[in-house]
C-alpha positions, 0 to 999 in steps of 0.5 A: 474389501475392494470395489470394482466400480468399472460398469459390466460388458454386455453378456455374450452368447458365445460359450466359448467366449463366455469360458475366456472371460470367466478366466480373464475379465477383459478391459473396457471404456470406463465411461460407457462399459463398452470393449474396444476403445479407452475412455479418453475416445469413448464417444459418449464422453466426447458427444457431452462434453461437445469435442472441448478440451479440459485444463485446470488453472487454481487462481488463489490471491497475490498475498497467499501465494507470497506466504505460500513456500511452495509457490513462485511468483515475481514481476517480468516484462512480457511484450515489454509490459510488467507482468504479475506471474505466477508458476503454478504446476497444477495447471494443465495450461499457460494462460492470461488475464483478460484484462491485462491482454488488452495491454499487449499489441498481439492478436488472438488466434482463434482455436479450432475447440473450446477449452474448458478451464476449471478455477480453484472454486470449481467454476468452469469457464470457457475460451476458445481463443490463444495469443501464441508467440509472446515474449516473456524475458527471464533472467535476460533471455526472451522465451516465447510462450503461448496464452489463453485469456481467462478471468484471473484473479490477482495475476496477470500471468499464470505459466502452466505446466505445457511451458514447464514441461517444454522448457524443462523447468525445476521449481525449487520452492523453498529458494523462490527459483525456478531452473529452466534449460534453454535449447543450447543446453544452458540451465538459468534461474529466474528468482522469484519474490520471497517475503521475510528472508532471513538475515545471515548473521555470524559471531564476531569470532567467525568474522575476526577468521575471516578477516585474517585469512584475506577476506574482503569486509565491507562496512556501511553505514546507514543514515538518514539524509536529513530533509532540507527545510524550505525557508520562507526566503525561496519561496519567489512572492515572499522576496517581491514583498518584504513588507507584507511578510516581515520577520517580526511585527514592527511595532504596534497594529494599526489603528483601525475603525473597529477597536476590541473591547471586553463588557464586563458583567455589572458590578464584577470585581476585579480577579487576580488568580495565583501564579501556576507553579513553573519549573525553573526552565519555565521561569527563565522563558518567562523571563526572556519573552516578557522582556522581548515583549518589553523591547518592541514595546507590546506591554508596559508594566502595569499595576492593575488589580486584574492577573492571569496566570501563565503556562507555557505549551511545548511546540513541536521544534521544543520552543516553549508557547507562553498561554494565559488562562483567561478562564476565569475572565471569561466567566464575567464577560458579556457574551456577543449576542449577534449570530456566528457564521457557519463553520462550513460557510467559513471554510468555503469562503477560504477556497482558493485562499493560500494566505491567512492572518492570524487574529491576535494582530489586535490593538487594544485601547490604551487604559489606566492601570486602575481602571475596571473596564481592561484587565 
């Protein structure tokens, strides 16, 4: 059962006119019921919407619109600057983001109304005001079109249905393009983003046909271009002091006025912990830094009732850090007393600091291989 919601004429007296509308039933305004006028000039209409047009412009975000099949966006030059567009035929109106207007050297032209534009949240907003005449360059071909400048959201650019409509524009949404016939009659595609377009792959049976009936075949190869690694000779300060930057310690440190030292607890007894397991790989490298450290003359042997056991750390080149577990020495040690500085006191004393030393270029003073004071 239908409702007709259309409001009733005024009764008329005429019997006569009374007859034809029992066999008839007369069109009027939807707006107001009266007769003589449709609702698009009905008076009431125009005297509560105070004489102003009404367009849609459905904002929605730039990551929505890339997944959305049946929207074409894409970046185009308009007035020489980079534009986000978007194509969207649910709007009556071309229009522009008020703040990317600021971008293009064009002044607005007043209107003689106030459009009302009515975003995708049903917030209506006002502009009273048109950049006519902008240049937006598709596919190589500079076409004029005319925008209002709103609030949007993640576009600079929405082209509406009064420029598809001129240009006689075809959206083909699957394939991200838009078709439009210039005024000579030729039809360009403008190709807009696509996300995750898959990839044509065909057997090697296809390809083998191909190749004997003439086909070109192309092969690339992708590689990654190694990154070329800054040695420590470009660098211009290193090459004006070799002494300060030398390749490898010389010999011992120097002799300086506070020597290290390790206080034992009273009555300590010398620790030896047993040797960790090494691989044989381990034991060979072992091996070669001790003897290393034998030739520039950092050790001797030494037969003290004090051992340590080594492990060795991979770095990140796949050279082997030999480490020694002092753990168990630490244990018996007198703990320093005096105060440590801040942390964030030390880091903000290293502002401005570009080279560092390391602390492990430390001279210890020379001990007997018996002695209890020195591991």
């Amino acid at each position: 059962m239908a409702k007709d919601c259309r409001s009733k004429f005024p009764s008329n007296n005429n019997p006569n006119h009374n007859q034809n509308n029992n066999q008839n039933t007369s069109r009027g305004c939807y707006e107001c019921g009266k007769p003589g006028h449709m609702r698009r000039d009905c008076p009431q209409l125009k005297k509560a919407g105070g004489g102003a047009a009404k367009g849609r412009a459905f904002v929605i975000g730039s990551g929505e619109a890339k997944d959305d099949p049946n929207i074409v966006t894409g970046t185009f030059l308009l007035n020489n600057v980079y534009a986000s567009i978007l194509f969207d035929t649910g709007a009556d109106r071309s229009f522009i983001s008020s703040e990317f207007s600021k971008l293009l050297d064009i002044t607005p032209t007043p209107l003689d109304y106030k459009y009302t534009v009515e975003l995708a949240d049903g917030k209506l907003i006002e502009t009273q005001h048109i950049f006519r005449g902008c240049v937006m360059v598709l596919a190589n071909h500079e076409l004029e079109i005319d925008l209002m400048p709103v609030t949007l959201g993640s576009f600079d650019v929405v082209v509406g249905m009064d420029w598809l409509s001129a240009n006689q524009a075809e959206i083909v949404c699957n394939e991200k393009i838009v078709r439009v016939t210039l005024q000579n009659g030729e039809q360009i595609s403008i190709q807009g983003e696509r996300r995750g377009v898959p990839l044509n792959i065909m057997s090697c049976m296809k390809a083998n046909k191909y190749l004997q009936k003439g086909y070109t075949a192309i092969l690339a190869l992708i590689a990654e271009q190694p990154k070329k690694e800054r040695k420590i000779e470009d660098i211009a300060v290193v090459c004006d002091f070799p002494e300060v930057f030398p390749e490898d310690l010389p010999g011992l440190p120097p002799k300086r006025q506070v020597e290290f030292q390790i206080d034992l607890t009273p009555g300590a007894a010398p620790i030896a912990k047993a040797p960790y397991r090494l691989a044989p790989t381990e034991m060979q490298e072992l091996s070669n830094q001790l003897q290393e450290l034998l030739d520039k003359g950092f050790i001797r042997p030494s037969f003290s009732p004090w051992g340590a056991p080594v492990l060795f750390v991979k770095k990140k080149d796949g050279s082997f850090r030999m480490c020694i577990d002092y753990r168990e020495l630490n244990k018996v040690t007198i703990k320093n007393r005096y105060p440590l500085p801040r942390i964030d006191d030390l880091f903000d004393q290293l502002q401005g600091s570009i080279l560092f030393e390391d602390r492990f270029k430390i001279r210890l003073p020379p001990t007997k291989d018996t002695g209890k004071r020195y591991p």
